[in-house]
N, C-alpha and C positions, 0 to 999 in steps of 0.2 A: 320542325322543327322543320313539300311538298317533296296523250296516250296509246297505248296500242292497245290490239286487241291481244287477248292469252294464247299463247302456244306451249305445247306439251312438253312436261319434264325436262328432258334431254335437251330440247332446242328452243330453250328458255333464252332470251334474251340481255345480254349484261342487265347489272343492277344499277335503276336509273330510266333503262328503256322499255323494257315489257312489265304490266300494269297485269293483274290478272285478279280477278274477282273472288276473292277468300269470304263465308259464309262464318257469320260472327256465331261463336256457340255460346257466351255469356257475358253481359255485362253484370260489371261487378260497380256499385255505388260504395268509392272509397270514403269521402266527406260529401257535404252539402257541393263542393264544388269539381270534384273531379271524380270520375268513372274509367276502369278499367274496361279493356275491351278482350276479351278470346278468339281467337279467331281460329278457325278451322282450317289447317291445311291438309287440302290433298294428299293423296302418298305420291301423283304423280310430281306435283311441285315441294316435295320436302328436300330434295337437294338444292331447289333454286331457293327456299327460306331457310335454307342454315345459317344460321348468326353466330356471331361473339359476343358475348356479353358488352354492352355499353354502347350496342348498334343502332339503327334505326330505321321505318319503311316511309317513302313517299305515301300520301295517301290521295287520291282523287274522290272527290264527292262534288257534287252538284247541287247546289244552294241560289234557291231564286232564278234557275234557268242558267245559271253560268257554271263554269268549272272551277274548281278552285282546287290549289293544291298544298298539301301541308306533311312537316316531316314532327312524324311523333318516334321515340324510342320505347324501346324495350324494356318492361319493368320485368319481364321474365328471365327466369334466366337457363339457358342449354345444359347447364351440369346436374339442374336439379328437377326442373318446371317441366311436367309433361305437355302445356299449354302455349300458346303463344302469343303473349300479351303486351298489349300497348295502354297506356295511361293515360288521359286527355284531362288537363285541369283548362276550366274557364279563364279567358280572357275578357277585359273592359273590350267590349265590340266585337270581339272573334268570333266569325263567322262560321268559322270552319267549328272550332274549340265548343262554343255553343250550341252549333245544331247538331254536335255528335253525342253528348250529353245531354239533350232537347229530346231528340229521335231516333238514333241505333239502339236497336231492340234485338236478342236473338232471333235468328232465322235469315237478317238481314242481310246484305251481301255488298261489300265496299271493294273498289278494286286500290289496289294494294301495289308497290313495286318491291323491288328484292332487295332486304338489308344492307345495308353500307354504312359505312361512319368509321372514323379513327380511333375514337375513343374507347379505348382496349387496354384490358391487363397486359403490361408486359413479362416479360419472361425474367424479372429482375425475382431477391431474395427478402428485397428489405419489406419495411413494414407500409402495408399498403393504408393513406391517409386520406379520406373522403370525408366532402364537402359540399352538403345539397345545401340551397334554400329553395323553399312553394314545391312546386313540380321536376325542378332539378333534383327528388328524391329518384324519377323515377330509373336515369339510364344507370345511377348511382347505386341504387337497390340491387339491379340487373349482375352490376358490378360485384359489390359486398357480396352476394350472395355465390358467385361462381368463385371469390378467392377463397371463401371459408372451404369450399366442398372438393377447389382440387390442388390447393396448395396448404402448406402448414406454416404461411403467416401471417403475422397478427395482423390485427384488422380495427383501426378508427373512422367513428362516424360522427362527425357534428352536423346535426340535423337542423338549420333554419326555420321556423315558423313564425307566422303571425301570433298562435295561440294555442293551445291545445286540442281545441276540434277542427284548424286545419291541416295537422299533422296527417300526411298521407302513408299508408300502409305502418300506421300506429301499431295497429296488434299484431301484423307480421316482423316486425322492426325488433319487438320488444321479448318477443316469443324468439327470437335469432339469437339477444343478448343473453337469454336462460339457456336455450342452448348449446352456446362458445362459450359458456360464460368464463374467463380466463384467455380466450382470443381476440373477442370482438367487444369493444368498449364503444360504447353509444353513451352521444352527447346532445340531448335538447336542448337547442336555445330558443328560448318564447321571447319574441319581439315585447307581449306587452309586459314581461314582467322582469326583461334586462338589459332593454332597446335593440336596437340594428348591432349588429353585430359589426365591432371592433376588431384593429390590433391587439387590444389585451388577452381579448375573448380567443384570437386566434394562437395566439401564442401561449395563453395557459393549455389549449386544446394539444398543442403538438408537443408541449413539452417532453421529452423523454423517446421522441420517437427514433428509432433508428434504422437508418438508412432508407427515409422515409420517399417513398413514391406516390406523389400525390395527385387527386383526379377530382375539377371543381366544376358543378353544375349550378345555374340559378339565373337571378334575374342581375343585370352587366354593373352596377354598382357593386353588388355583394363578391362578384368574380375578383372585379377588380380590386380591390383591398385583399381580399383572401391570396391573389397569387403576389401583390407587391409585398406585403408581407413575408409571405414566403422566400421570395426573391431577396429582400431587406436581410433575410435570416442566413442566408449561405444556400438553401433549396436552389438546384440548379436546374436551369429553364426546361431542360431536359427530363425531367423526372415530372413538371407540373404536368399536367393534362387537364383541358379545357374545353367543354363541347356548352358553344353557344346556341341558345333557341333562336335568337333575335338579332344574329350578327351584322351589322352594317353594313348595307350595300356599294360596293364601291363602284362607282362613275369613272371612266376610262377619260381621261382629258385626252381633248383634243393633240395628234401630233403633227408635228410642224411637215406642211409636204413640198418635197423635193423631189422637183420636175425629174433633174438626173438620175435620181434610183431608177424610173421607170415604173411600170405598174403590175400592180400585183392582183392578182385573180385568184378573185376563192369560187370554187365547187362545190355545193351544197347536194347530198344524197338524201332523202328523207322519203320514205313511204311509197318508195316506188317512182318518185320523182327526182330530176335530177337540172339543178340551175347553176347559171355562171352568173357572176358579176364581176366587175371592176372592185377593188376594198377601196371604200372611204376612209381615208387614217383615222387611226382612233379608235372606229368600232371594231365591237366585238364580233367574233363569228356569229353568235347567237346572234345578234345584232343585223350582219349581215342577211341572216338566214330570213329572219321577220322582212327585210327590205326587200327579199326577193318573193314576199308575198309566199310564204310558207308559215307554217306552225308548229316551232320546233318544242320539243319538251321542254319547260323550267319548272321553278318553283322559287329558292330563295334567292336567286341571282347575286349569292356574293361568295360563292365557292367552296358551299359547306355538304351541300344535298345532294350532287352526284346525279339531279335528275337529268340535267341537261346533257349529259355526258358524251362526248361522239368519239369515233376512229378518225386519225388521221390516215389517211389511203395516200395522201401525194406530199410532200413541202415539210413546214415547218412551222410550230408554232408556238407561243409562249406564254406561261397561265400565270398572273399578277398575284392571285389567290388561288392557293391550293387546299383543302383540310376536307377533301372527301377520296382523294384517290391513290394509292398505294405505288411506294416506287416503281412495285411489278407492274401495276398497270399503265402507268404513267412510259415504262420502255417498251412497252407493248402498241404507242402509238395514240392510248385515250387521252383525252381533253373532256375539262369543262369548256365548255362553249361561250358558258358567260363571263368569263374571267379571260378565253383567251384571243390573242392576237396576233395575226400573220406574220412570219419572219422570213418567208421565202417571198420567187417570185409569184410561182404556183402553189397555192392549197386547194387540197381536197378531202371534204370529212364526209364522213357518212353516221346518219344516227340510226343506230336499230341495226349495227353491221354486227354479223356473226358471222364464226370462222368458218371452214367449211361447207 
């Protein structure tokens, strides 16, 4: 939803930066088109993969001789699941989606980076409202499943499909409604037998909810309608919650440059290397970093995956798009690199920095 080498426990590196090779112990074949994966963690790295429900890992694999990198979530979930599982449904073309489904096999070993993502139960009372379609069942599942086990409120699911055999985690889904049954009310809509899913559909769905806290996963059509609706209904922006697979990459326009400011110098740290250049207005650090003939980490380049992530060491800098990194970390000096842009005279970031 996308290296370094592994270093031990303790001096594991942010999430985003240290990549470390976890040993698959089961694929599980959900439908014809998507496969669970298990993955093995170490005891030395189980504090660096502690998750929250609704999270998700970078993942690196090697397809056709190049790297490729892709961010899958957690269908498991920490309150309940002694496993640690990722979900991978097929895409038209997916490269990545396909040959993980094609060829991870137990025994296998993918390298892996450390959990991250926003999309998380909050600490609120009311009734929590979910909203998969396809594969957006699976951080949604992650989800439903940690609010039944460590809070006492009710619980809605309107589950998206094309059909009934590509309903993903059907018999776990349905085996959760038996039983809550009185907590958790699950709702299948079958594309071929009530079409795409509507305003009416959404709002018969929520009827009655209250003090609804709601969390929508899928593919950008179906987000879209499901949270304007909501919004259309009084649902306050603040209660939706939204975790895109395929979010839009945003292109930094050009900024107009003014001789009198003077010039600004970004410092690039990375791997034991360490470059200057002049900032071309406009580009991104990451941006910067690639022009100085480096190889910085990314993945979805529009501010969601947290791979690219660096410290700022010197200046100031300012992120367009933010939906992978937490205020704490955010006054702690982190940056995504692909989203941000110089506001001093001097920057200086480092990727792979640890405290200490």
């Amino acid at each position: 939803m996308a290296l370094s080498e592994p270093v031990a426990g303790a001096q594991c590196l942010h999430a985003g930066h240290g990549f470390h090779p976890l040993r698959v112990a089961d694929v599980v074949r959900e439908t014809a088109e998507a496969s669970s994966f298990v993955l093995d963690v170490p005891a030395g790295l189980r504090h660096a993969f502690a998750y929250d429900a609704g999270q998700f890992c970078t993942f690196r694999v090697w397809v056709g001789g190049r790297p490729h990198m892709r961010c899958y979530s957690m269908s498991s979930s920490p309150a309940v699941d002694a496993g640690f599982r990722v979900t991978v449904k097929r895409t038209p073309d997916g490269v990545v989606s396909n040959w993980m489904n094609d060829h991870v096999a137990p025994g296998d070993v993918l390298d892996v980076a450390r959990p991250t993502g926003l999309f998380r139960l909050g600490a609120g009372r009311g009734e929590v409202v979910l909203f998969s379609a396809g594969s957006g069942i699976t951080p949604v599942l992650s989800l439903l499943k940690s609010a039944l086990a460590t809070t006492s409120r009710r619980v809605r699911l309107l589950s998206a499909d094309r059909d009934l055999d590509a309903v993903i985690f059907r018999s776990e889904l349905e085996a959760l409604a038996k039983q809550y049954d009185g907590r958790l009310t699950l709702t299948h809509h079958l594309d071929t037998e009530r079409g795409l899913v509507g305003t009416d559909a959404i709002r018969a769905f929520t009827d009655g909810a209250e003090d609804p806290e709601c969390f929508v996963c899928g593919p950008g059509p179906f987000m879209d309608i499901v949270e304007g609706t909501l919004l259309a209904d009084g649902v306050g922006a603040g209660r939706i919650h939204i975790e895109r697979f395929t979010p839009e990459a945003w292109v930094p326009e050009p900024e107009p440059v003014d001789d009198s400011a003077g010039t600004t110098r970004v410092t690039v740290e990375l791997d034991g290397r360490t470059e200057s250049t002049d900032h071309r207005p406009g580009t991104t650090i990451l941006q910067t970093a690639r022009q100085l003939g480096m190889s910085p980490p990314y993945s979805c380049e529009s501010g969601s995956c947290a791979t690219c992530m660096a410290r700022l060491l010197e200046g100031t800098a300012s992120m367009h798009v933010n939906n992978a990194l937490t205020d704490d970390e955010v006054s702690d000096g982190w940056v995504l690199t692909c989203q941000a842009l110089p506001t001093s005279p001097i920057v200086r970031v480092a990727y792979g920095y640890e405290e200490g």
